[in-house]
C-alpha positions in Angstrom: -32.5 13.4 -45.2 -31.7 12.0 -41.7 -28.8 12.8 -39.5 -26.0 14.9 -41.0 -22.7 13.2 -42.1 -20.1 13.1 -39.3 -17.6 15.1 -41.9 -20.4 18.1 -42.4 -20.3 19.2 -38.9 -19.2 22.7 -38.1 -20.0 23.3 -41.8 -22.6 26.0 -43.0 -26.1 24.3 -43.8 -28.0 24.0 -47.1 -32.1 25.5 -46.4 -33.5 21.9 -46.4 -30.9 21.0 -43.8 -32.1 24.1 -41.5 -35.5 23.5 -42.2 -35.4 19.4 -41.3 -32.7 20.6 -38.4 -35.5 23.2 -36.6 -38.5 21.8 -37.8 -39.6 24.4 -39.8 -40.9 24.5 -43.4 -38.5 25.6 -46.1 -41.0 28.6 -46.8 -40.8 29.7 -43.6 -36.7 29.6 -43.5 -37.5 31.7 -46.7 -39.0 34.6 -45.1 -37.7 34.7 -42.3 -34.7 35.6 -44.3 -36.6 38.0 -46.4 -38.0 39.6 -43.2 -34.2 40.4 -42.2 -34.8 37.5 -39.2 -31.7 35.7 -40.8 -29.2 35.3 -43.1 -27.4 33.5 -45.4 -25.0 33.6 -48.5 -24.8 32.1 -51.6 -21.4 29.4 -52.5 -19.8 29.7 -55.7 -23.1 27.3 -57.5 -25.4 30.5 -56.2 -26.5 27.6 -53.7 -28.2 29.8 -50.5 -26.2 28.4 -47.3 -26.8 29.2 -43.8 -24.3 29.2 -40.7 -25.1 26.7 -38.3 -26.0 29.7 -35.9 -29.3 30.2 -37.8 -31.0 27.0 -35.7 -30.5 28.7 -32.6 -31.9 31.8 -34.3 -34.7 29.6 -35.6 -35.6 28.4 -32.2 -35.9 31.9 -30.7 -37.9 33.5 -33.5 -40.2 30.1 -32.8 -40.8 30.3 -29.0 -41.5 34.2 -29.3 -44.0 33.3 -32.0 -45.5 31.2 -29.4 -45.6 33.6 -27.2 -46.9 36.4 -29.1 -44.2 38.3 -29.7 -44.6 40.0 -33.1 -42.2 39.5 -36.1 -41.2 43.2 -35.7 -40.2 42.9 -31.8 -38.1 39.5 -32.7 -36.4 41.3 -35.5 -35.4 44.4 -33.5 -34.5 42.0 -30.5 -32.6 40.1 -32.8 -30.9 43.6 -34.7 -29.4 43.9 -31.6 -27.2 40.6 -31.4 -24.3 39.7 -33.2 -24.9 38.6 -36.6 -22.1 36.1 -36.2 -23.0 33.7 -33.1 -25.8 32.0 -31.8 -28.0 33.9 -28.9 -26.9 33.4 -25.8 -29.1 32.2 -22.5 -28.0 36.1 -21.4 -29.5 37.1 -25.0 -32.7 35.4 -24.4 -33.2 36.4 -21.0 -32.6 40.3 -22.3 -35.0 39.9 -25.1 -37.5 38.1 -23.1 -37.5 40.6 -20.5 -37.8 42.9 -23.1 -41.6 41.5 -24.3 -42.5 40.6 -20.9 -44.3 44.1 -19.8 -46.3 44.0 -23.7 -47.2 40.0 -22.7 -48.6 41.0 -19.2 -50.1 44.0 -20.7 -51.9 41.4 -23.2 -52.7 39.1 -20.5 -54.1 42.0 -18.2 -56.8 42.3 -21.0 -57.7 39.0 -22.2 -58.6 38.8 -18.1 -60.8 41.8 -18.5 -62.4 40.5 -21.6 -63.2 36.9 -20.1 -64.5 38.6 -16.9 -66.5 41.1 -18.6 -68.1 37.8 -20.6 -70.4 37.1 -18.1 -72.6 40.2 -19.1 -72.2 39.3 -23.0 -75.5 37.5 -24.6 -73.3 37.7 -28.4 -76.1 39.5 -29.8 -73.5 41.3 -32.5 -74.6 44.5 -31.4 -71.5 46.1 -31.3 -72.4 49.5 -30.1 -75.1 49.7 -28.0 -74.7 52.2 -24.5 -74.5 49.0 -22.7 -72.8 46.6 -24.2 -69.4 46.5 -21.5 -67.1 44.4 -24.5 -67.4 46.2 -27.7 -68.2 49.6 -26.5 -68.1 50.7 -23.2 -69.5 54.0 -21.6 -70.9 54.2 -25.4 -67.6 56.2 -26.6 -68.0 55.1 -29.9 -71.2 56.8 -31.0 -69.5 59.8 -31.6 -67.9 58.0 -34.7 -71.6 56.9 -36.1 -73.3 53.6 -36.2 -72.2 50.4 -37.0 -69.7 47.6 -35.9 -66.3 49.2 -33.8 -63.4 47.8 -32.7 -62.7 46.3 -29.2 -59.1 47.4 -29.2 -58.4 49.9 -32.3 -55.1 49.9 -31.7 
């Protein structure tokens, strides 16, 4: 496809043109739009065209990916822009402050898990009284035997 034609600029984009544009497969443009991420409209052919505001939009919903961030928290953060413009660097710093207390709440236990390794031989026990990972101080046994989550929730 290449570079767009001079002419076309400022002009709403076809879904190969966003998905060659961000970088992104044309599936993916396709559900981000059905998950309400973005939008588009159809031209008189019923031909689905996007506003050139969508690859900003793209880029966002990418990096938060990348960082975690679930699709739900980039739809609400996005719910709260204007439909009709680009994020701003003042939208991305509100949204990213936004997921920063869930990331560090994330990181805060991926540190306990890796310093809790050490005393881990990955026997797959699961729920044994002493195994400081799967189920610590045994709180599980009330629920019965077998495999239990590390994070149920």
């Amino acid at each position: 496809m290449g570079m767009l034609d001079p002419d076309s600029y400022g002009k709403d984009l076809t879904v190969g043109e966003v998905a060659e544009r961000s970088g992104v497969a044309v599936s993916t443009i396709h559900f981000y739009e059905a998950k309400g991420l973005i939008r588009s409209w159809r031209n008189p052919g019923n031909q689905r065209r996007f506003p050139r505001e969508v690859l900003r939009r793209v880029a966002v919903i990418k990096v938060a990916q990348r960082l975690g961030v679930s699709l739900n928290a980039i739809a609400k953060a996005l719910d709260s822009l204007p439909a009709d413009r680009a994020p701003t660097a003042e939208d991305w710093k509100a949204m990213s402050e936004s997921w920063r207390a869930e990331l560090d709440e994330r990181i805060e236990k991926l540190v306990r898990l890796r310093d809790n390794l050490d005393g881990c031989i990955g026997c797959g026990c699961l729920s044994i009284r002493e195994c400081p990972l799967r189920n610590p101080w045994d709180e599980l046994s009330e629920q019965g035997p077998g495999p239990r989550l590390l994070d149920p929730s």
